[in-house]
Backbone atoms as SQL, in Angstrom:
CREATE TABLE atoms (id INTEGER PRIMARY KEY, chain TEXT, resi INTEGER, resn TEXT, atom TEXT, x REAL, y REAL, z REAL);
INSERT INTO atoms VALUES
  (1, 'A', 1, 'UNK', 'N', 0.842, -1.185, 0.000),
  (2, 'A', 1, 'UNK', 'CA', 0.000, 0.000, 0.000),
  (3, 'A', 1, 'UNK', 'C', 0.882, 1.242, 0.000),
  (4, 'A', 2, 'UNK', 'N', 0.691, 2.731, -0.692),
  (5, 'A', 2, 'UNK', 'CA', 1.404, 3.601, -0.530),
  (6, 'A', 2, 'UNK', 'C', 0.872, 4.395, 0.311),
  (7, 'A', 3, 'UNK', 'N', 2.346, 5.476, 0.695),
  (8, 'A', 3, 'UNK', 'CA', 2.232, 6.193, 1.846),
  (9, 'A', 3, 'UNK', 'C', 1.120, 7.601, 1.223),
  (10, 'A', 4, 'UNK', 'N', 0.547, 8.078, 2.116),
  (11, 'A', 4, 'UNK', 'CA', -0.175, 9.725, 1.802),
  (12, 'A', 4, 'UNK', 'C', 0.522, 10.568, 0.713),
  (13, 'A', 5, 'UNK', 'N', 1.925, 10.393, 0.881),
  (14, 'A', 5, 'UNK', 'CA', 3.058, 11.415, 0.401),
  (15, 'A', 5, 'UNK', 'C', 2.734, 10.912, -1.051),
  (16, 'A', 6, 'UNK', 'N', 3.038, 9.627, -1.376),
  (17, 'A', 6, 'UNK', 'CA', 2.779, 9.275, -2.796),
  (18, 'A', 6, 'UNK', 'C', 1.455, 9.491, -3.500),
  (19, 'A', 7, 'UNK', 'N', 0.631, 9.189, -2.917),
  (20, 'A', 7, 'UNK', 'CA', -0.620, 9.397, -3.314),
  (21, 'A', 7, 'UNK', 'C', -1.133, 11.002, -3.885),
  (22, 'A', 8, 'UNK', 'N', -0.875, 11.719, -2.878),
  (23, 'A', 8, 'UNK', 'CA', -0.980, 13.125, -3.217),
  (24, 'A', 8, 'UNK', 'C', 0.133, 13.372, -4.313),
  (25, 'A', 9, 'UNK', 'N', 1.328, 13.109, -4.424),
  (26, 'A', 9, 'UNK', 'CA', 1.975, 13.326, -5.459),
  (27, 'A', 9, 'UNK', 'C', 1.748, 13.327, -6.744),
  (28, 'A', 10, 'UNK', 'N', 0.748, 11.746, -6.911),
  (29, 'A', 10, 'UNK', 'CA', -0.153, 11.615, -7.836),
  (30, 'A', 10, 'UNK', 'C', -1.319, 12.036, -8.508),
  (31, 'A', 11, 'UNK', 'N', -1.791, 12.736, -7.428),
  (32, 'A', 11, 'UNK', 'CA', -3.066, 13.472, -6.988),
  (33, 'A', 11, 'UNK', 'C', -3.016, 14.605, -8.003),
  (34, 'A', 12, 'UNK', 'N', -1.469, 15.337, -7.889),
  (35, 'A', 12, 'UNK', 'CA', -1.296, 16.885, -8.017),
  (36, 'A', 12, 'UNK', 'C', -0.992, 16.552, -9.403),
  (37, 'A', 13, 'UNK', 'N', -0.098, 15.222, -9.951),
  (38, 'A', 13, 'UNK', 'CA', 0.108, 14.861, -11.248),
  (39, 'A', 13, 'UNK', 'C', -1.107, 15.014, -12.156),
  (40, 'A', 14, 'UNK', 'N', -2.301, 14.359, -11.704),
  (41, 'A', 14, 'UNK', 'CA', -3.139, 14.253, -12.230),
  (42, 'A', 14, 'UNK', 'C', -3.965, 15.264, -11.945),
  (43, 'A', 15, 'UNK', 'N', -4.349, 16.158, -11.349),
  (44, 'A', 15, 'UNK', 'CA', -4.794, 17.446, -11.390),
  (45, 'A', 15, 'UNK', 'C', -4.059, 18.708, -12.517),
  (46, 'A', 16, 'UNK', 'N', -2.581, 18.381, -12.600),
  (47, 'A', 16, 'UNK', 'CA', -2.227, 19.107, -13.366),
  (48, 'A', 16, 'UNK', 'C', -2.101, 19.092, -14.977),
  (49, 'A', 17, 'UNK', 'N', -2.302, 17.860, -15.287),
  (50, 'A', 17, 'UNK', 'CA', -2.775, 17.347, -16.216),
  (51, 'A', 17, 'UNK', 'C', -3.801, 17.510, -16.626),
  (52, 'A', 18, 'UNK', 'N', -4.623, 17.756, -15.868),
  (53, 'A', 18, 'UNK', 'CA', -6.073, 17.687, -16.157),
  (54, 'A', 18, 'UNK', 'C', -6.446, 19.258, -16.437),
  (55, 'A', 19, 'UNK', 'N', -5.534, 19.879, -15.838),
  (56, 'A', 19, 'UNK', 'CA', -5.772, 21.457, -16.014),
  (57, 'A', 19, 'UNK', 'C', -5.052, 21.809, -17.405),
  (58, 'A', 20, 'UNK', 'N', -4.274, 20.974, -17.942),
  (59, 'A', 20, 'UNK', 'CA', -3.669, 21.821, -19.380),
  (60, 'A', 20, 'UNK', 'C', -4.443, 20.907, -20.099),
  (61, 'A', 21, 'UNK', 'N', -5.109, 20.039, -19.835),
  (62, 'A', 21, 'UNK', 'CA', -5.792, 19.103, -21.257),
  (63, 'A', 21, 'UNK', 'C', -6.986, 20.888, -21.168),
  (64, 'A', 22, 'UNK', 'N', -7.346, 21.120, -20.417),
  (65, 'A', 22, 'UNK', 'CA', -9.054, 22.080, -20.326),
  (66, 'A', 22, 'UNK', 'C', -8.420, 23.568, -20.838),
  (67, 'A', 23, 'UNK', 'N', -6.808, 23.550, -20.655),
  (68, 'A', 23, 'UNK', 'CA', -6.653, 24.782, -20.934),
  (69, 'A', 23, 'UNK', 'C', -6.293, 24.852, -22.565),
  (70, 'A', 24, 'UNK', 'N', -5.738, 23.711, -23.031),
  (71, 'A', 24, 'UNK', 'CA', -5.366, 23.562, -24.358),
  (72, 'A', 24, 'UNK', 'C', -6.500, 23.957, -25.121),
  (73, 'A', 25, 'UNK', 'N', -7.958, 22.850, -24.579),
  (74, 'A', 25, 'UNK', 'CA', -9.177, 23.182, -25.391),
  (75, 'A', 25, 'UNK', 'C', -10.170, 24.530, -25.510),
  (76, 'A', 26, 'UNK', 'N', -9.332, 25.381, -24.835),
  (77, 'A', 26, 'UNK', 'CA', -10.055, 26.845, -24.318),
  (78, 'A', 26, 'UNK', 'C', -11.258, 26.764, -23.628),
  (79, 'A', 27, 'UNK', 'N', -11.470, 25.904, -22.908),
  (80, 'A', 27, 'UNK', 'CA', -12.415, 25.692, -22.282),
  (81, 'A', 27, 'UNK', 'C', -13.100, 24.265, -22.068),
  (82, 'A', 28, 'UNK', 'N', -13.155, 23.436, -22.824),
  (83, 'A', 28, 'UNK', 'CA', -13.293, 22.175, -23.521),
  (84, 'A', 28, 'UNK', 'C', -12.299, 21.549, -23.136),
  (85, 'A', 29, 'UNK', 'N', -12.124, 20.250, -22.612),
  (86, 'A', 29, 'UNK', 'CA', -10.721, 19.259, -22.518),
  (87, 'A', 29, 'UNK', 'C', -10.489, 18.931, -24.231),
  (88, 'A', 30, 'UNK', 'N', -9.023, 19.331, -24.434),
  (89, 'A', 30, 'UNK', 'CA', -9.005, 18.633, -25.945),
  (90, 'A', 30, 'UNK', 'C', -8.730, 17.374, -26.213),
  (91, 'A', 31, 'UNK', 'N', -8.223, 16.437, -24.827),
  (92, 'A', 31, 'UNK', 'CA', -8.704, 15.166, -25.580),
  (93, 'A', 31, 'UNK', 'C', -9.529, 14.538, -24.637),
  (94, 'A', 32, 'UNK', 'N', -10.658, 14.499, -24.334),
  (95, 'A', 32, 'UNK', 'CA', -11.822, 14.259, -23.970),
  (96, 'A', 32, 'UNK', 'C', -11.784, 12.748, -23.548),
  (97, 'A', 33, 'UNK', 'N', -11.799, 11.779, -24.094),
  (98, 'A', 33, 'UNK', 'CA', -11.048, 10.324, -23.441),
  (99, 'A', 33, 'UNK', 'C', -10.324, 10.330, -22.293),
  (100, 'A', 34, 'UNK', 'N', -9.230, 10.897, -22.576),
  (101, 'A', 34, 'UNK', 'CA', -7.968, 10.648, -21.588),
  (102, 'A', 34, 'UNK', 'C', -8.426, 12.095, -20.651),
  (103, 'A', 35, 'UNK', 'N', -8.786, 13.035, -20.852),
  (104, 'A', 35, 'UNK', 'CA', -9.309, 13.803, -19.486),
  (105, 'A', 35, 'UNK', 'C', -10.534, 12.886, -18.795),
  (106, 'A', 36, 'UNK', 'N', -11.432, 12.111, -19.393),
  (107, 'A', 36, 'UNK', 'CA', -12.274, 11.667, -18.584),
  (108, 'A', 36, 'UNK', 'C', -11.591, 10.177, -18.031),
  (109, 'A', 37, 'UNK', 'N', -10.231, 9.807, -18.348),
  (110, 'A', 37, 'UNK', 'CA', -9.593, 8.512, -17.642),
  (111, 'A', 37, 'UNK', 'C', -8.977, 9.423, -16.379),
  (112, 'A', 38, 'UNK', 'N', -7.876, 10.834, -16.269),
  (113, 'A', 38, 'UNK', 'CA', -7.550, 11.334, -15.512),
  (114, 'A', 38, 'UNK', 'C', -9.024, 11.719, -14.138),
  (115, 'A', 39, 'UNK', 'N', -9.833, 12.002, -14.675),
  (116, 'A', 39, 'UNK', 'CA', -10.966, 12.641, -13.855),
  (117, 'A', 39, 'UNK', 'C', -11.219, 11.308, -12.849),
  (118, 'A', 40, 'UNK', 'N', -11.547, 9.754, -13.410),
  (119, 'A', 40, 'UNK', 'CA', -11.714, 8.207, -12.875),
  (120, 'A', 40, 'UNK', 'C', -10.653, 8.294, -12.070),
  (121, 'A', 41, 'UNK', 'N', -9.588, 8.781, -12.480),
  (122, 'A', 41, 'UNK', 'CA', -8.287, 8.516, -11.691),
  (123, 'A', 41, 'UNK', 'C', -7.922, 9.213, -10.248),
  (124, 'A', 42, 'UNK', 'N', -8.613, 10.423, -10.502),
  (125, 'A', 42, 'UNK', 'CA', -8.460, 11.739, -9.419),
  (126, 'A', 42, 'UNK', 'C', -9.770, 11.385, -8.324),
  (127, 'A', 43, 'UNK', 'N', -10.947, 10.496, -9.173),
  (128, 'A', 43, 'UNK', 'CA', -11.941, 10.770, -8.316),
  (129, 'A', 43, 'UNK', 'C', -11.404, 8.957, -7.322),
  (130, 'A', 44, 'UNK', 'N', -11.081, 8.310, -7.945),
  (131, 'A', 44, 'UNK', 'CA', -10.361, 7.122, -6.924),
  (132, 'A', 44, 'UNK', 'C', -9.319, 6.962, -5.946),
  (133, 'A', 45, 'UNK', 'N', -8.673, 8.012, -6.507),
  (134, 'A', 45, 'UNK', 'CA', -7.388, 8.182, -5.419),
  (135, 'A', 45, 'UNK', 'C', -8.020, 9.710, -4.197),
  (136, 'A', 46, 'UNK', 'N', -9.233, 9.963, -4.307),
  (137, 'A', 46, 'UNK', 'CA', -9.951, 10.693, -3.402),
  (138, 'A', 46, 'UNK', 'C', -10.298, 9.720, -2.427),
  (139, 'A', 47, 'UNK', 'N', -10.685, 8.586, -3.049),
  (140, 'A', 47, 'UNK', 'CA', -11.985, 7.932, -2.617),
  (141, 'A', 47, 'UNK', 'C', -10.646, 7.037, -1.485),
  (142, 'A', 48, 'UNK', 'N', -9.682, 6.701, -2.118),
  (143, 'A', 48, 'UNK', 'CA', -8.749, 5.777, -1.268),
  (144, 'A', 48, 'UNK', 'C', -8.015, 6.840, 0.124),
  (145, 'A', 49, 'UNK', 'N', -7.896, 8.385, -0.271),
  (146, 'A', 49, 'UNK', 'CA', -6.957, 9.214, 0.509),
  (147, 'A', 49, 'UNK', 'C', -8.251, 10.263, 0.528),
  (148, 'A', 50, 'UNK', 'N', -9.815, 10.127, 1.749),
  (149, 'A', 50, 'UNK', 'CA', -9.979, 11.342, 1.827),
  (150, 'A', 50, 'UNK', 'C', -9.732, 12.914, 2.237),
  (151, 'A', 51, 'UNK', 'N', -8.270, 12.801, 3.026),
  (152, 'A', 51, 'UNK', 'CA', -7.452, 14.152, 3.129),
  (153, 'A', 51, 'UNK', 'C', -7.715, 14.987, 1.871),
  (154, 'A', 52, 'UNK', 'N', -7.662, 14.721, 0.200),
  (155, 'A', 52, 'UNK', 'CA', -7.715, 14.992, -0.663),
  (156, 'A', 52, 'UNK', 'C', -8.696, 15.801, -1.385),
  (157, 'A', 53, 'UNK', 'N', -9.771, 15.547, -0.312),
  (158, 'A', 53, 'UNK', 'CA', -11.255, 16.677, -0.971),
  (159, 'A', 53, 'UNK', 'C', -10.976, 17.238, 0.044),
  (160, 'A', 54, 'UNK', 'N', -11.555, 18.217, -0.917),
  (161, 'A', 54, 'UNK', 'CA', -11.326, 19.436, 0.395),
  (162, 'A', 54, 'UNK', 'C', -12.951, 20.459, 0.620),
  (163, 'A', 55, 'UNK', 'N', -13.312, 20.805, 1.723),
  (164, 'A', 55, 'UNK', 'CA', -14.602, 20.637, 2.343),
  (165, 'A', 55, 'UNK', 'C', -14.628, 21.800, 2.576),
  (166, 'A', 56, 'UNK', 'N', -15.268, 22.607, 3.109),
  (167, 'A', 56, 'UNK', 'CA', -15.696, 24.059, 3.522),
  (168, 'A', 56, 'UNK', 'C', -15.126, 24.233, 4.530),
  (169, 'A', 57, 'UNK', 'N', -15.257, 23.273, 5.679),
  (170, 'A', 57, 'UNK', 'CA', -15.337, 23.475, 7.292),
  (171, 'A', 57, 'UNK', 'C', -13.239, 22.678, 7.755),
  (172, 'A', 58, 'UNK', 'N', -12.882, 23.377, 8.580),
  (173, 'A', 58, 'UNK', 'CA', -11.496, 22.743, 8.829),
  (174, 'A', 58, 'UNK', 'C', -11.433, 22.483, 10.419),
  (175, 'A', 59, 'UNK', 'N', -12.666, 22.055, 10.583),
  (176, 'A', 59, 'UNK', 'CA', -12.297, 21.363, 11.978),
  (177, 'A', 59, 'UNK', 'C', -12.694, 19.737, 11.672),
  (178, 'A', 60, 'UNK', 'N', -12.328, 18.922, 12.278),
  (179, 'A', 60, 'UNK', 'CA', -12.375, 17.263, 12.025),
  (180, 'A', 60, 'UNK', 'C', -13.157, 16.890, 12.330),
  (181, 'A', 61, 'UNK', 'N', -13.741, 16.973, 13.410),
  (182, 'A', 61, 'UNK', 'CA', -15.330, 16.919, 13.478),
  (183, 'A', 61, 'UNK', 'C', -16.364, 17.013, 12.398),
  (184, 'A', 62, 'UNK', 'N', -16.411, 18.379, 12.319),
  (185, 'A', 62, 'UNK', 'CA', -17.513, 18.701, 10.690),
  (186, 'A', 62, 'UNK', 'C', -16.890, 18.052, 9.302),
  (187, 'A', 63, 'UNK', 'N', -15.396, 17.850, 9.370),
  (188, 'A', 63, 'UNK', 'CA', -15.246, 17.685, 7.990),
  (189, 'A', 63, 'UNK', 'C', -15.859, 16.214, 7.485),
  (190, 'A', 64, 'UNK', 'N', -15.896, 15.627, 8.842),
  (191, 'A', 64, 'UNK', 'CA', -16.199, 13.519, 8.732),
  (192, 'A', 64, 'UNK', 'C', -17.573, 13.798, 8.708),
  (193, 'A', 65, 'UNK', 'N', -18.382, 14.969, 9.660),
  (194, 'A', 65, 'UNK', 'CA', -19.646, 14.757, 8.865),
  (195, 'A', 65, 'UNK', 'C', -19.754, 15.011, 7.456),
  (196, 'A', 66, 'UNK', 'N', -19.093, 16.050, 6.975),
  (197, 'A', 66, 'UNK', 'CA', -19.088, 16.458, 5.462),
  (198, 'A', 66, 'UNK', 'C', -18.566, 15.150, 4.670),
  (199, 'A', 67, 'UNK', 'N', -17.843, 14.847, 4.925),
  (200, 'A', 67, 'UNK', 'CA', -17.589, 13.456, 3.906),
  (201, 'A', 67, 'UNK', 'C', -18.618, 12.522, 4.159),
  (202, 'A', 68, 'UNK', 'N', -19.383, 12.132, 4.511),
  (203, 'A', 68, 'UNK', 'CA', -19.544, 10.981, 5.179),
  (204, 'A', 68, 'UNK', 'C', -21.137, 11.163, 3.970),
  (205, 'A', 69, 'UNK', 'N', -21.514, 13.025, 3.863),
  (206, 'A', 69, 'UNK', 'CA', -22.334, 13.177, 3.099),
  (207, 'A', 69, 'UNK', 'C', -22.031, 13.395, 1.684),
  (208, 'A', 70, 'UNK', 'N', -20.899, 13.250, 0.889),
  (209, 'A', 70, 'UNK', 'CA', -20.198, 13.519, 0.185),
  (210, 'A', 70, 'UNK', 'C', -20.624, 12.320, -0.762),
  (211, 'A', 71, 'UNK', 'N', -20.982, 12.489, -1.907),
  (212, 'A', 71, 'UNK', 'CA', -21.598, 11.634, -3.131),
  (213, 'A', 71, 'UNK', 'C', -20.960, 10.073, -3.371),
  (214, 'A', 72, 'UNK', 'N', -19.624, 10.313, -4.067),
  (215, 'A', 72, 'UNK', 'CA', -18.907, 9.104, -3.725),
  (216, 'A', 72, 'UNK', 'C', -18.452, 8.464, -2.366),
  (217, 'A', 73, 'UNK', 'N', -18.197, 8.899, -1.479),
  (218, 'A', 73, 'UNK', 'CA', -17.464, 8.950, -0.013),
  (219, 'A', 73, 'UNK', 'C', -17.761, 7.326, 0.232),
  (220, 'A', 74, 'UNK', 'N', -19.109, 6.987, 0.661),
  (221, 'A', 74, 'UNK', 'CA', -19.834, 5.949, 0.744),
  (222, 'A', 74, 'UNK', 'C', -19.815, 5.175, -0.524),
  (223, 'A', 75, 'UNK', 'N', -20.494, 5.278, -1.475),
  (224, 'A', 75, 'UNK', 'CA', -21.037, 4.195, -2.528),
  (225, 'A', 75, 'UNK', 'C', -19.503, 3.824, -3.531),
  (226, 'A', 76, 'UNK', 'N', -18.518, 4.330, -3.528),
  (227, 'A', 76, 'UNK', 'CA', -17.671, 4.085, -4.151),
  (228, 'A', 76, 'UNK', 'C', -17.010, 5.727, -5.166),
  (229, 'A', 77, 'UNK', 'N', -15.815, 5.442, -5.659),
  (230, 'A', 77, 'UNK', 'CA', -15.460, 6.683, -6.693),
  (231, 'A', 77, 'UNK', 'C', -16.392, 7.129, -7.674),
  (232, 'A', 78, 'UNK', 'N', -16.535, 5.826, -8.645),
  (233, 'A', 78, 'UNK', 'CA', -17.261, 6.415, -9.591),
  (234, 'A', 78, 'UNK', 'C', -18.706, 6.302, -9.555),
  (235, 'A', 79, 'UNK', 'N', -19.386, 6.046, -8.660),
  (236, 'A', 79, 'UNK', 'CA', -20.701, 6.068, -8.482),
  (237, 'A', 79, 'UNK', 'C', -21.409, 7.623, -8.482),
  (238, 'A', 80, 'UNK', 'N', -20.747, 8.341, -7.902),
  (239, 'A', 80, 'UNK', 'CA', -21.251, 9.826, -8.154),
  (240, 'A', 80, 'UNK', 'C', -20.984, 10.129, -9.879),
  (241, 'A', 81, 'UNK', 'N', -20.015, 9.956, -10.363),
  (242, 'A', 81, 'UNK', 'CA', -19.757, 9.754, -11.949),
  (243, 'A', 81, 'UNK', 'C', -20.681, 9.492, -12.868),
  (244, 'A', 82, 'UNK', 'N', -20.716, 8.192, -12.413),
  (245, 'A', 82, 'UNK', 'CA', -21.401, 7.115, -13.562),
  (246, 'A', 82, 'UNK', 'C', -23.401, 7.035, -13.369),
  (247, 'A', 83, 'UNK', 'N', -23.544, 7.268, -12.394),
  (248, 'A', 83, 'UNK', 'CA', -25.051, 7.456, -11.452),
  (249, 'A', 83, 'UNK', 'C', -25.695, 8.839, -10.844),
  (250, 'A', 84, 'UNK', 'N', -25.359, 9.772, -11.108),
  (251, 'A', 84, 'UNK', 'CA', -25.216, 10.332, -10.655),
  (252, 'A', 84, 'UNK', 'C', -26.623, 11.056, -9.958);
């Protein structure tokens, strides 16, 4: 299993990626496939490391209620995705 450190590393990989595919297309991802494999990718490695969403409230208390109501949090990554 990997540590937090890696995960987020990946996290930011794939966030940043995901920001020049949307910026290339002026608005639009220009390659539309592989931004929606990065998006599967970002929304699973949420789902495995929830440190990674980030919530309104920054006390620990509210934030576990906030996840706990949080679309995927429960039913899986891509269930908010694919079901939405």
């Amino acid at each position: 299993m990997r540590n937090p450190l890696q995960i987020r590393k990946e996290y930011k990989a794939v966030c940043k990626k995901m920001a020049e595919l949307y910026e290339e297309g002026d608005g639009i991802p220009s390659q539309e496939a592989l931004y929606m494999r990065l998006y599967s990718i970002r929304m699973t490695l949420e789902w495995v490391h929830p440190a990674l969403i980030k919530t309104t409230t920054k006390k620990h208390a509210e934030r576990l209620t906030e996840l706990a109501g949080y679309k995927h949090y429960v039913f899986g990554p891509l269930f908010a995705t694919l079901f939405p």
